[in-house]
PLY file of the C-alpha trace (Angstrom):
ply
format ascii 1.0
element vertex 445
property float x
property float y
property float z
element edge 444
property int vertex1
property int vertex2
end_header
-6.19 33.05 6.69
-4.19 29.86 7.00
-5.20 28.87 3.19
-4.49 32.21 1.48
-1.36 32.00 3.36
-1.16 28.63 1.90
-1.87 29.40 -1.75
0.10 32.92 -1.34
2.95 31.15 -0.51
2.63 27.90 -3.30
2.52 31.13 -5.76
5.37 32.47 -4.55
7.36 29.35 -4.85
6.10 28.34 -8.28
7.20 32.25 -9.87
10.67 31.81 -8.13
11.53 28.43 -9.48
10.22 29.88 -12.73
12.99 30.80 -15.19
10.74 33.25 -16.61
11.08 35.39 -13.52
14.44 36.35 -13.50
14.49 36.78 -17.43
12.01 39.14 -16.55
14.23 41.14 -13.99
17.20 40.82 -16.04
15.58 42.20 -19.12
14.29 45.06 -16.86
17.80 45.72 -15.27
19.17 45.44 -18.35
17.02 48.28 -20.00
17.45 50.10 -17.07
21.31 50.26 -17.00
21.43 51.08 -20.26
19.39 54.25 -20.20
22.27 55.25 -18.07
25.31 54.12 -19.32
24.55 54.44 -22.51
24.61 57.99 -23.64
21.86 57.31 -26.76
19.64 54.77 -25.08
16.48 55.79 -23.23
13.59 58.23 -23.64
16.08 60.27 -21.26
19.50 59.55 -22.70
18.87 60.07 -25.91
17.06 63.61 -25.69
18.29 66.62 -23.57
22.37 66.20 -22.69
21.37 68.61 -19.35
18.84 65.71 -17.70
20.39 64.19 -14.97
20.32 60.13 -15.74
19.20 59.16 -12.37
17.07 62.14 -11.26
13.71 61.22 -10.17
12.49 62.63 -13.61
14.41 60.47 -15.38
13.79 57.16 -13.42
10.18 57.94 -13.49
10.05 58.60 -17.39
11.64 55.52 -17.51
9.39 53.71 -15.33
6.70 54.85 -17.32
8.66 53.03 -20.40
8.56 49.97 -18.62
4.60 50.16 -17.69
3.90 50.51 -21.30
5.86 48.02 -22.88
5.65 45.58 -19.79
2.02 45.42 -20.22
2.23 41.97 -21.58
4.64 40.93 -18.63
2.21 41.53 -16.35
-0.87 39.56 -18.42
1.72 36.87 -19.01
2.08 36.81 -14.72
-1.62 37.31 -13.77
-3.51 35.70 -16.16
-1.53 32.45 -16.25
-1.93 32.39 -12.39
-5.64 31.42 -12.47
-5.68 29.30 -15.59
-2.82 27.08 -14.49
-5.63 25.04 -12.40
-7.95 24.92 -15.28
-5.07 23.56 -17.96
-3.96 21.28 -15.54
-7.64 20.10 -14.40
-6.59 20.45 -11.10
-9.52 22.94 -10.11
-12.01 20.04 -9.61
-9.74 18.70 -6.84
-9.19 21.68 -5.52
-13.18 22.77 -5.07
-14.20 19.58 -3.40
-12.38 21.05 -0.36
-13.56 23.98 1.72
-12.16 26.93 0.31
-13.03 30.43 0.44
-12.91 33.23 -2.44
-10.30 34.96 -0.28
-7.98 32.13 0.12
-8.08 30.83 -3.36
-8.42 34.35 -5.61
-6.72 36.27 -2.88
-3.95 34.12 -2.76
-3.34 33.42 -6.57
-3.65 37.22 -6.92
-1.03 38.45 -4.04
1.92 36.08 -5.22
1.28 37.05 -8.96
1.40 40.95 -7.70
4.83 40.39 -5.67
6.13 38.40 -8.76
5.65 41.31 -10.90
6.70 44.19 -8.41
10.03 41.87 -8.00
10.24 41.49 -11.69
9.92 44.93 -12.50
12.14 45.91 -9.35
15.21 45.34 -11.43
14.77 48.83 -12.98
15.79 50.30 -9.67
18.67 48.12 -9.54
19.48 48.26 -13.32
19.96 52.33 -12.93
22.24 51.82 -9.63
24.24 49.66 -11.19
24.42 52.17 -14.45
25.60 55.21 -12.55
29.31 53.30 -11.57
29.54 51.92 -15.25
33.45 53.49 -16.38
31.97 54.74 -19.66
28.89 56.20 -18.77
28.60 60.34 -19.04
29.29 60.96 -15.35
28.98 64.64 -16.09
24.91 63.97 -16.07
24.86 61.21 -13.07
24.42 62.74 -9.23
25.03 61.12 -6.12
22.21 58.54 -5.27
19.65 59.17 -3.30
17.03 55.61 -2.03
13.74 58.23 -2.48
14.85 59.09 -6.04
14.12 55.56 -7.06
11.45 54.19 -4.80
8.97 57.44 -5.34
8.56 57.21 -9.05
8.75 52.80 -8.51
5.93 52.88 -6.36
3.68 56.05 -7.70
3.92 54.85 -10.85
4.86 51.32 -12.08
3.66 49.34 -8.45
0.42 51.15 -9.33
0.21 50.09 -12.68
0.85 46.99 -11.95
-1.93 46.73 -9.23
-4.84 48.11 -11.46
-3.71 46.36 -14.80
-2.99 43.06 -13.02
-6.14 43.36 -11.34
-7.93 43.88 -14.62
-6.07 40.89 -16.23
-6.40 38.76 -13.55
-10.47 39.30 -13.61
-10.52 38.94 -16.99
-8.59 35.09 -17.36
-10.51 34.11 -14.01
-13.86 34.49 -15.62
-12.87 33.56 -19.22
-10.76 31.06 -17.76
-8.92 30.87 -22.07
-5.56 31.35 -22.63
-5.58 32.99 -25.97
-7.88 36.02 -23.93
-4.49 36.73 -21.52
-2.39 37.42 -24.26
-4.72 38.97 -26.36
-5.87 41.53 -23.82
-2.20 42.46 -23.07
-1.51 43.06 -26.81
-4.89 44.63 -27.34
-3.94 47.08 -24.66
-0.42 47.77 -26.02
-1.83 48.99 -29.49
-4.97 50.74 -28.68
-3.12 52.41 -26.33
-0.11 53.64 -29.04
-3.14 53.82 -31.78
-4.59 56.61 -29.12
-1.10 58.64 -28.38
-0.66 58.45 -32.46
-4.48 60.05 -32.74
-3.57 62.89 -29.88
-0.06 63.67 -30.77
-1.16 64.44 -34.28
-4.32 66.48 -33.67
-2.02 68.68 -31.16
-5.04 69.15 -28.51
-4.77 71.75 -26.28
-6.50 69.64 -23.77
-4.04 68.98 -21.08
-6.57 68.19 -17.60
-9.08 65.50 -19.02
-6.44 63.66 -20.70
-4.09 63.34 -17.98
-6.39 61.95 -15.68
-7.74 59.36 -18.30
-4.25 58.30 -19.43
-3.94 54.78 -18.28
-0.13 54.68 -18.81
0.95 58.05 -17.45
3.12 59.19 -20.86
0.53 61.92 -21.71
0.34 62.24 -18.05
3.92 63.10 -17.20
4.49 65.28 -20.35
1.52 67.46 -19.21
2.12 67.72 -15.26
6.07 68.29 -16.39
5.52 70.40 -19.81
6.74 73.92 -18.20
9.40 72.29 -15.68
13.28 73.68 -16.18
16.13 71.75 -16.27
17.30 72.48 -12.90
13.20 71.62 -12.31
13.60 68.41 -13.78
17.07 67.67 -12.35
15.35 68.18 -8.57
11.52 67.99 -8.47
9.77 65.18 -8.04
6.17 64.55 -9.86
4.36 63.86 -6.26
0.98 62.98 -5.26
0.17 66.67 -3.98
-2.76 68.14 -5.33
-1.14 71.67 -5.65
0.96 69.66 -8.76
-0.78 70.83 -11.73
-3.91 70.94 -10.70
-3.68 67.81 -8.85
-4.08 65.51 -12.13
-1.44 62.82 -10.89
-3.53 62.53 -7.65
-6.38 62.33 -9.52
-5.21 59.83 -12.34
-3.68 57.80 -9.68
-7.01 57.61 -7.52
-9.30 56.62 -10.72
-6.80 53.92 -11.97
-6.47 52.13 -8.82
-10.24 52.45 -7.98
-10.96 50.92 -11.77
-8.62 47.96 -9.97
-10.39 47.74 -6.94
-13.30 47.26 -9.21
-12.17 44.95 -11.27
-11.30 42.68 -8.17
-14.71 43.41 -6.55
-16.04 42.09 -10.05
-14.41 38.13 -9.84
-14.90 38.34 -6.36
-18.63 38.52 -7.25
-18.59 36.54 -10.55
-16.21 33.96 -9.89
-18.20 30.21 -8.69
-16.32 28.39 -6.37
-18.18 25.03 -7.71
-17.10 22.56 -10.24
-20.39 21.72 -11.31
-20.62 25.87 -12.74
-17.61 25.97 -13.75
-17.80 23.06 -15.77
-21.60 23.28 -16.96
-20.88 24.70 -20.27
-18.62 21.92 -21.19
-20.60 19.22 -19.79
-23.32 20.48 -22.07
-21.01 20.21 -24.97
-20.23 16.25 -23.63
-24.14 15.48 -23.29
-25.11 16.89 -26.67
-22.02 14.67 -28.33
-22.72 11.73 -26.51
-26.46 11.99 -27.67
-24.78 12.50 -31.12
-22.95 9.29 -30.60
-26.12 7.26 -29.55
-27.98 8.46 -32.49
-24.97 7.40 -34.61
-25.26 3.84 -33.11
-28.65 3.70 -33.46
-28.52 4.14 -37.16
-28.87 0.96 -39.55
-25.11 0.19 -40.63
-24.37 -1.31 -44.09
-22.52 -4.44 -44.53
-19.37 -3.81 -46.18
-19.03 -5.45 -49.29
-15.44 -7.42 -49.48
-13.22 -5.88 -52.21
-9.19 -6.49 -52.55
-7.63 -4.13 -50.58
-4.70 -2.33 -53.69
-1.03 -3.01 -52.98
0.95 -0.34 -51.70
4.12 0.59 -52.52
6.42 2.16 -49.96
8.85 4.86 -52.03
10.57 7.59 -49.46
11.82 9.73 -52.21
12.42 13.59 -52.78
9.07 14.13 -54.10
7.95 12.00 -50.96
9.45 13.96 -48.89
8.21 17.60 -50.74
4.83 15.66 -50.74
4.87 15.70 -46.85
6.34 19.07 -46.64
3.47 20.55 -48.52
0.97 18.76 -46.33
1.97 19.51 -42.86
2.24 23.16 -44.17
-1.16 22.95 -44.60
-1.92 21.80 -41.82
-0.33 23.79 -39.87
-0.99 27.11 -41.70
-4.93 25.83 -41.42
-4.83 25.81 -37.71
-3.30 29.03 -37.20
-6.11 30.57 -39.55
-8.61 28.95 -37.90
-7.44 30.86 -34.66
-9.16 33.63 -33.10
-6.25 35.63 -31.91
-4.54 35.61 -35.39
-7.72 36.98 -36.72
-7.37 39.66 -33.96
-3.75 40.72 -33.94
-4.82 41.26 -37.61
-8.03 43.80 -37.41
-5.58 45.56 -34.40
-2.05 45.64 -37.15
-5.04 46.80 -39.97
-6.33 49.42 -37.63
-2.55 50.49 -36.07
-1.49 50.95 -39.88
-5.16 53.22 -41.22
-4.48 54.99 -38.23
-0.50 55.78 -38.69
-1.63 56.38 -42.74
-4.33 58.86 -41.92
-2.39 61.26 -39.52
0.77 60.63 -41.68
-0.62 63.20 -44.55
-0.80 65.79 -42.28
2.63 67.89 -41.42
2.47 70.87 -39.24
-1.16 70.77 -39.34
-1.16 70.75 -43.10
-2.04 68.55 -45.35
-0.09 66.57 -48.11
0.58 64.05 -50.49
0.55 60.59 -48.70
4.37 60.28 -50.55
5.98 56.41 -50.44
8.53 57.70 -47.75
5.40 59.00 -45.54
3.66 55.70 -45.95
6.75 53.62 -44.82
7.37 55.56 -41.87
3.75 55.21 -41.13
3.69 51.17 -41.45
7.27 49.91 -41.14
7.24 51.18 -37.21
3.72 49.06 -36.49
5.03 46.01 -38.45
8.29 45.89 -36.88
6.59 46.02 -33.61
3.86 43.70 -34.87
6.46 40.94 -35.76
8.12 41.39 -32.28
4.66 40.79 -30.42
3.78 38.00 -32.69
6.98 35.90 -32.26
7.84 36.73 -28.57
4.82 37.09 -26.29
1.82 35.54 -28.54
3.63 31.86 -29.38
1.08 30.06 -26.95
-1.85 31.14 -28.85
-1.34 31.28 -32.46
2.31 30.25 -33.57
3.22 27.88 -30.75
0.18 25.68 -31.22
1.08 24.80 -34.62
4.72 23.73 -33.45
3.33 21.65 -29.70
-0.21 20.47 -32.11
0.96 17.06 -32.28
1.96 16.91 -28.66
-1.28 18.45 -27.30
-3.62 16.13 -29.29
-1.64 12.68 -27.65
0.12 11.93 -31.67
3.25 12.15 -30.84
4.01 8.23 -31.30
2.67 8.22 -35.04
5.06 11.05 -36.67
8.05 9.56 -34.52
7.18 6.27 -35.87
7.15 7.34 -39.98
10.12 7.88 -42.08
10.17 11.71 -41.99
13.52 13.57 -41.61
14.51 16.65 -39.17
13.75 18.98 -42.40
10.13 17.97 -43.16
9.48 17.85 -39.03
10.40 21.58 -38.86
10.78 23.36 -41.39
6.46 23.07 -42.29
6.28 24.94 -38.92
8.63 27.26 -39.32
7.31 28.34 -42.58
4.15 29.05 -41.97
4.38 30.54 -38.98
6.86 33.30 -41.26
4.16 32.96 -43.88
1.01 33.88 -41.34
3.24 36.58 -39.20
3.99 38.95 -42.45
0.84 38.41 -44.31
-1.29 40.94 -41.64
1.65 43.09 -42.11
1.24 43.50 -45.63
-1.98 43.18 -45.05
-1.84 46.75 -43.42
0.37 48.50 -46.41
0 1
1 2
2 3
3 4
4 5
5 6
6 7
7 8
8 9
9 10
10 11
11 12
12 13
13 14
14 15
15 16
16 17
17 18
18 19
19 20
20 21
21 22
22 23
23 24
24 25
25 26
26 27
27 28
28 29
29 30
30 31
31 32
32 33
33 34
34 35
35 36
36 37
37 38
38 39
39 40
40 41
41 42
42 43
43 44
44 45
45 46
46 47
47 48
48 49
49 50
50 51
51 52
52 53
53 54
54 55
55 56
56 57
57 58
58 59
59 60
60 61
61 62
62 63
63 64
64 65
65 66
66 67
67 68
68 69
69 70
70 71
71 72
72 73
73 74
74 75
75 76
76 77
77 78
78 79
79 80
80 81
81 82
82 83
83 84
84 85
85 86
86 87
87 88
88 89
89 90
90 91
91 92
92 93
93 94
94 95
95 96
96 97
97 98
98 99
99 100
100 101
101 102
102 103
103 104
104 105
105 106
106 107
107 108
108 109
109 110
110 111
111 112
112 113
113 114
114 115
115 116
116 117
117 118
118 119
119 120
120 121
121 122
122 123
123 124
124 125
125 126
126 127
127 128
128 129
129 130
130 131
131 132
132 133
133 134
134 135
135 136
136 137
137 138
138 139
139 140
140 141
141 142
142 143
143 144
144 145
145 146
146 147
147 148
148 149
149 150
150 151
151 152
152 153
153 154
154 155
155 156
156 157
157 158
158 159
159 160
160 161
161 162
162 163
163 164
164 165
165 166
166 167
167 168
168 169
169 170
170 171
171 172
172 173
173 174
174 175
175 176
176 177
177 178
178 179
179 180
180 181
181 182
182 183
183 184
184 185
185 186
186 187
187 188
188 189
189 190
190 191
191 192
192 193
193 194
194 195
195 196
196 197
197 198
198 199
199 200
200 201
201 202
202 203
203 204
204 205
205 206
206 207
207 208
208 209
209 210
210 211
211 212
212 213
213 214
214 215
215 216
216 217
217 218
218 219
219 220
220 221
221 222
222 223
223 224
224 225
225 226
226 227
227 228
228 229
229 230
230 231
231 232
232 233
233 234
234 235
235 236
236 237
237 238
238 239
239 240
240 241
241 242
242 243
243 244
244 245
245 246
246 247
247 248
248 249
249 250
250 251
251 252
252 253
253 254
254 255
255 256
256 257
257 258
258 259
259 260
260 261
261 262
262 263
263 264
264 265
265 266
266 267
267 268
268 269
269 270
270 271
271 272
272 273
273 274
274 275
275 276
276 277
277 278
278 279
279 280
280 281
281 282
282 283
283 284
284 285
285 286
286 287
287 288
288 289
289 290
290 291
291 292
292 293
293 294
294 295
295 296
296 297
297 298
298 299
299 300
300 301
301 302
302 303
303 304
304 305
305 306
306 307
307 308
308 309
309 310
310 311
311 312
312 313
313 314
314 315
315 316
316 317
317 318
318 319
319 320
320 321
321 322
322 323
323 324
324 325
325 326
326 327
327 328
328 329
329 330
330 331
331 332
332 333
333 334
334 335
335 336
336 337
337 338
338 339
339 340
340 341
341 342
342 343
343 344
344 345
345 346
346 347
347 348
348 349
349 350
350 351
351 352
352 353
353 354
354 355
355 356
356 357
357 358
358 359
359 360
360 361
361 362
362 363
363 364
364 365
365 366
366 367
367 368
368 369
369 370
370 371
371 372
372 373
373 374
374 375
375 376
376 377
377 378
378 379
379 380
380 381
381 382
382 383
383 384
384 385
385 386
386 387
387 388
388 389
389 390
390 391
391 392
392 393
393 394
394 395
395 396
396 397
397 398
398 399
399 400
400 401
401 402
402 403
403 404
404 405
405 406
406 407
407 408
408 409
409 410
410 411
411 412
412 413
413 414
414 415
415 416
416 417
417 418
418 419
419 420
420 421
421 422
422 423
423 424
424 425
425 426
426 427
427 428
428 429
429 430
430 431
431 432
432 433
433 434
434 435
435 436
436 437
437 438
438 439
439 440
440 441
441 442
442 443
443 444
């Protein structure tokens, strides 16, 4: 107990002297007090005018918000919790001491879950702070009441956060690759939207099943709420009784925390608390290129014949410098092809756009002509989004490594030390990383 204390509490101090923490809760606050103050902001404030703004209906619709696009906040938390060790190689320090599973997973898990629930907590604050802005429509804000924003907090985002945190956490402790944290978060984002586009548009009729299997809680909540009144909605909270339609939100609840329980029961199993496991794929890597290198040795070399070396000519000129521009593009548009998650994000943009382009030639269940205003709506929505993804939350993995590549690989002395100016440092990066982020969405027109 005394270590997980110990790493629970290293955690803890690491997140809070993280910037990234607080952007986190003021971006939540922020999106929070603007569903309320603003009067066409919000999945709330920008439908019926009769909603009360900071009803327990409305906070937990917009809680529900949060969970969904948050879902790469969360893989961002607990996944870089249990790779920091094995990007910083201090894991092999770490395992020649005796420490338990509990201490070591346990720990790394519990700060990263109380760094999230803290950085997510600003929506409670966010809408407090909302209902005394001077121009908000106080005609639609009620006096504040503490269980009106902790029920739908902790029914529906703490739980979310407990069951995909758990699953993200499993997934980078037994991958132990950075590119699989984000990519799981942003996989999850758009199969998730790809499956609300696929059940909006087929209207089903089935309202139990897919309540219980919604992972988010959007179908969830429009189902259990679908019949409520105004004066329902402005009062009622969506509770864990099983009376509630049929007891789905118990039940969804119940299955989505047990699938984290399981997922924590699976790295608790899987994970080896060795160095010599952990490390006996790459050691096999380092035996079979040493052997390479001895082999390489071993092999007659040729005497090199003495020639006269040509005399160069140092010219830094434009066409120098376009010379250099086009070949760090290269370069750098090479590595990001070469990338597994770029290759990803594409097949998931490709399959978000067939998706939006099939269901967007049908109209009140009737077919028609996939017109060009029909196809836009369909794609410009996914590539918007796509671009946002890209750029903001998948950096580390695709367009970041072209920008740190030099860094990472221990060069950083030979470009600083040739004649190249500020433009043909940058601009190669910046370029291609434009060029390689709307290429897949073009890619899915």
């Amino acid at each position: 107990m005394p270590l997980f204390w110990e790493f629970f509490t290293f955690e803890l101090r690491f997140r809070f002297k993280s910037l990234s923490t607080y952007m986190y809760f003021l971006g939540w606050t922020i999106f929070s007090f603007l569903c309320v103050a603003s009067e066409s902001f919000g999945p709330i404030g920008s439908g019926n005018g009769k909603i009360v703004l900071n009803s327990a209906y409305a906070n937990a619709f917009d809680n529900i918000f949060a969970g969904l696009f948050g879902i790469i906040v969360i893989a961002a938390i607990f996944g870089t919790s249990i790779l920091r060790d094995f990007q910083r190689d201090t894991y092999q320090i770490l395992f020649t001491q005796p420490i338990s599973k509990f201490a070591y997973l346990g720990g790394r898990w519990a700060g990263s879950f109380v760094t999230t629930v803290f950085a997510f907590s600003g929506m409670m604050l966010g809408t407090f702070l909302g209902t005394f802005a001077p121009w908000a429509d106080h005609t639609r804000i009620v006096p504040n009441h503490l269980w009106a924003y902790l029920q739908p907090f902790f029914s529906i985002l703490v739980v979310q956060i407990f069951f995909i945190g758990s699953a993200f956490f499993a997934v980078a402790a037994l991958t132990r690759k950075i590119f699989i944290v984000y990519l799981q978060g942003v996989a999850l984002f758009m199969i998730y939207l790809i499956g609300i586009t696929v059940f909006v548009a087929t209207r089903s009729l089935e309202r139990f099943w897919s309540s219980i299997f919604d992972p988010i809680g959007l179908i969830l909540f429009n189902n259990v709420t679908r019949y409520w009144t105004v004066i329902e909605k402005n009062t009622l909270y969506v509770t864990l009784s099983p009376a509630l339609f049929h007891g789905v939100f118990l039940y969804n609840r119940l299955l989505w925390m047990s699938v984290g329980l399981v997922a924590l029961g699976t790295v608790w199993a899987l994970f080896p608390m060795s160095v010599e496991a952990l490390t006996a794929r790459s050691q096999g890597r380092r035996a079979a290129k040493a052997k390479e290198q001895e082999l390489a040795e071993a092999a007659p070399v040729r005497t090199p014949v003495g020639a006269g070396l040509p005399v160069v000519h140092q010219a830094f000129t434009s066409a120098t410098t376009f010379a250099q521009y086009l070949s760090l593009s290269r370069l750098r548009m090479r590595n990001i092809f070469r990338d597994i998650p770029f290759w990803a994000l594409v097949a998931l943009i490709v399959a978000f756009g067939i998706n939006n382009g099939y269901f967007a030639g049908r109209i009140a269940e009737q077919n028609v002509w996939p017109v060009t205003y029909l196809m836009v709506q369909a794609v410009e929505g996914s590539a918007l989004l796509f671009l946002l993804l890209w750029r903001g939350f998948f950096r580390r993995s695709c367009s970041g490594a072209s920008v740190t590549l030099i860094s990472t690989a221990f060069m950083t002395l030979c470009p600083c030390a040739s004649p190249r100016t500020g433009f043909r440092a940058s601009r190669p990066s910046l370029w291609s990383n434009s060029f390689c982020s709307r290429s897949p969405c073009s890619s899915a027109l």
